[in-house]
C-alpha positions in Angstrom: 20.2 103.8 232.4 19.8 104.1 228.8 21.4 106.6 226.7 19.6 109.8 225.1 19.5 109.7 221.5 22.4 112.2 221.4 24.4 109.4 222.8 23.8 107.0 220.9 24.6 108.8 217.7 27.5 110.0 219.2 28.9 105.8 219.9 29.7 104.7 216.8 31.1 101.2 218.2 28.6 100.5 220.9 25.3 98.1 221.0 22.5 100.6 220.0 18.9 98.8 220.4 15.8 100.8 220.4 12.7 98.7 221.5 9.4 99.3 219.1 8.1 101.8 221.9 11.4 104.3 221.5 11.4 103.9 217.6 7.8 105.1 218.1 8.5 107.7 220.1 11.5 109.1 217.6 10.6 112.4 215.6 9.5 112.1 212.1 10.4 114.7 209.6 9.1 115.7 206.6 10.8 114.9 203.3 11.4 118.4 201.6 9.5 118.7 198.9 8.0 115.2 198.9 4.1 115.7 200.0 3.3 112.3 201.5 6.8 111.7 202.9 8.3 111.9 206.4 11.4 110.4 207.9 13.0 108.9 211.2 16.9 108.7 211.9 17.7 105.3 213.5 21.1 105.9 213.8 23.7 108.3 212.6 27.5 108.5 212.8 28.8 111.4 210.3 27.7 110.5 206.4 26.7 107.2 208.1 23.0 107.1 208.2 19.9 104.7 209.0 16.3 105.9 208.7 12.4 104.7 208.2 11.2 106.3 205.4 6.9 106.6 205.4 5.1 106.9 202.1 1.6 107.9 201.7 -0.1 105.9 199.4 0.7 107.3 195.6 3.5 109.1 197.6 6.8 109.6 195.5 10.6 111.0 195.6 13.0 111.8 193.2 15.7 109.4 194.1 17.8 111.5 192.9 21.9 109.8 192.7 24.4 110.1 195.5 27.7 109.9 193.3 29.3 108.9 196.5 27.2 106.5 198.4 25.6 103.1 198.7 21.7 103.2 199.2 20.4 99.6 201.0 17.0 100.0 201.2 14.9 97.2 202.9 10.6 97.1 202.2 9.3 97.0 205.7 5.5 97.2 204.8 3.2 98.1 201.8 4.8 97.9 198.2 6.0 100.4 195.9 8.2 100.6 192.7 11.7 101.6 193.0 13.8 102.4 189.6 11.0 101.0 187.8 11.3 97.9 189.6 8.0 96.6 192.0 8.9 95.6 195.2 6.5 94.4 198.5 7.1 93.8 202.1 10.6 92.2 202.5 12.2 93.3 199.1 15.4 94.3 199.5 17.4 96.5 197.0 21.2 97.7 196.1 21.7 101.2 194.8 24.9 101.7 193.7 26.6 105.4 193.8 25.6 107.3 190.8 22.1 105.2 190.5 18.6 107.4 189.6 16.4 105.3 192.1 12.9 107.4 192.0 10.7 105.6 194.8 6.5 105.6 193.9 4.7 104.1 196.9 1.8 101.7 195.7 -1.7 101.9 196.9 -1.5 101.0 200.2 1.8 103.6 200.8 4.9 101.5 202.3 7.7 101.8 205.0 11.0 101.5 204.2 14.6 101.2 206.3 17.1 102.6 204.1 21.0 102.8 204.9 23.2 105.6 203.7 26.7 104.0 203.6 29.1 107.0 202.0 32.1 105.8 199.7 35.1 106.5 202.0 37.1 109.9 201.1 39.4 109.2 197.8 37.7 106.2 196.6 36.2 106.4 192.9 33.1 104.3 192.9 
């Protein structure tokens, strides 16, 4: 038997796989106060967190900095522009703590996976 998604956020060592039909079936969420913009945990253990991020096309978010965290963010589909920079399908891109990284979707939207990975507690980034 598989575990809920309760579990699996809760095992932060274990093998988590979710097949295309149980990422489809996650909830997504809307970003607040980003119209176009809704979002799906993959995974979660405390400040740890994966998500799919869906942009309309013309879509955009602030991208506002996170003093203390790493951003990986991953182009899944579509193309956008990310800190000024254009990325498609595949691009990958560092943010590093502290970084503006305002995220436009292009004309045909995009999905992105991006990974919150939190500095851990005392370090100066």
């Amino acid at each position: 038997m598989k575990p809920t998604m309760a579990q699996r956020h809760a095992l932060r060592d274990a093998l988590v796989t979710l097949d295309p039909a149980e990422i489809d079936q996650l909830p997504w969420w809307p970003v607040p106060d980003c119209a176009g913009v809704v979002a799906k945990d993959l995974w979660r253990a405390g400040d740890l967190h994966d998500a799919l991020i869906s942009y309309e096309p013309g879509s955009a978010t602030p991208g506002r900095p996170h003093p203390t965290a790493h951003h990986h963010i991953w182009v899944v589909s579509g193309s956008a522009s990310i800190a000024g920079r254009p990325v498609v399908a595949g691009s990958y891109l560092y943010v590093p703590p502290g970084t503006d990284h305002p995220i436009a979707a292009g004309a045909g939207g995009c999905l992105l996976l991006q990974m919150h990975r939190p500095l851990p507690a005392g370090v100066a980034r």
